[in-house]
N, C-alpha and C positions, 0 to 999 in steps of 0.2 A: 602695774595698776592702771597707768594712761592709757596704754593698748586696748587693756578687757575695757576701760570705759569707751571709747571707741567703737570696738567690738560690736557692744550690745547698743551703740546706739544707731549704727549701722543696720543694725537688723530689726532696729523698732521700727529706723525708717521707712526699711523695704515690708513689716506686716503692714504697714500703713498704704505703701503703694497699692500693694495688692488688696488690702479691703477698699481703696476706691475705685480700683479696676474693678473689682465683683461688685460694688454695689452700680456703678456707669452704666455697664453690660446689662444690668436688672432693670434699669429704670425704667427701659419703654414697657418692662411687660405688669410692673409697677402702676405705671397711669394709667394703662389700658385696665387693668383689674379694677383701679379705683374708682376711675370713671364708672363701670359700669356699677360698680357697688352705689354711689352718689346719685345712680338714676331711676334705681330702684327705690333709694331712703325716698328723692323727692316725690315719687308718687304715693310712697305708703304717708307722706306729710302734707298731701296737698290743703285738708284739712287740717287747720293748727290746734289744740287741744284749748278748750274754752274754762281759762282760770277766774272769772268772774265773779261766781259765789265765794272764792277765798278772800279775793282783792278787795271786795267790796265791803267787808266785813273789817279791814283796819283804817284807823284814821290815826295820819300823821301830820295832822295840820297842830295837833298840840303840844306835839313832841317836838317837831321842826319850831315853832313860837319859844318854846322853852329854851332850845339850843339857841337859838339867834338871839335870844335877851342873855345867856350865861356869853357868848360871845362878845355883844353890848358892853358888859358890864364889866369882861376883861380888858375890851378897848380903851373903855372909861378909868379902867386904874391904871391902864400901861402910861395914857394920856397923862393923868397926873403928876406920878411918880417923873416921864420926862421932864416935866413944867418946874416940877421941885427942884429936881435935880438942876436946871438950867437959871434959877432964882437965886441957889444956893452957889452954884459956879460963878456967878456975877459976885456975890458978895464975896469971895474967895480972892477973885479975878481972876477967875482961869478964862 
């Protein structure tokens, strides 16, 4: 049973050798493809698509007001409950 485990770990090793020998080998012809793909995108993007009319149309000034008072108001109890609890420790003597 030690042997076959062995074995087959021996030979995961070496598919592994050889997938980063094939992929090494590849890579200059890799960046060279992607490169030129990267310089084509940026002229088809040299104009950026104009999201204005969507954006302009929400407002998160009431929703962010809303979170930061429920946040507020979590502070405000965490606050307390410490305060109590350290009032309550005193009178304990811890």
């Amino acid at each position: 049973m030690k042997h076959l485990i062995n074995k087959t770990t021996q030979t995961v090793k070496k598919i592994g050798r050889d997938a980063y020998a094939v992929f090494d080998n590849a890579t200059g012809k890799v960046v060279a493809v992607g490169t030129a793909a990267m310089v084509a995108a940026g002229n088809a993007m040299a104009v950026p698509p104009d999201y204005t009319s969507l954006t302009s149309a929400i407002d998160m000034s009431t929703t962010s007001a809303a979170l930061l008072l429920a946040a507020a108001a979590l502070i405000g109890v965490y606050i307390l409950w410490k305060g109590a609890t350290m009032i309550m420790g005193a009178f304990k003597g811890r």
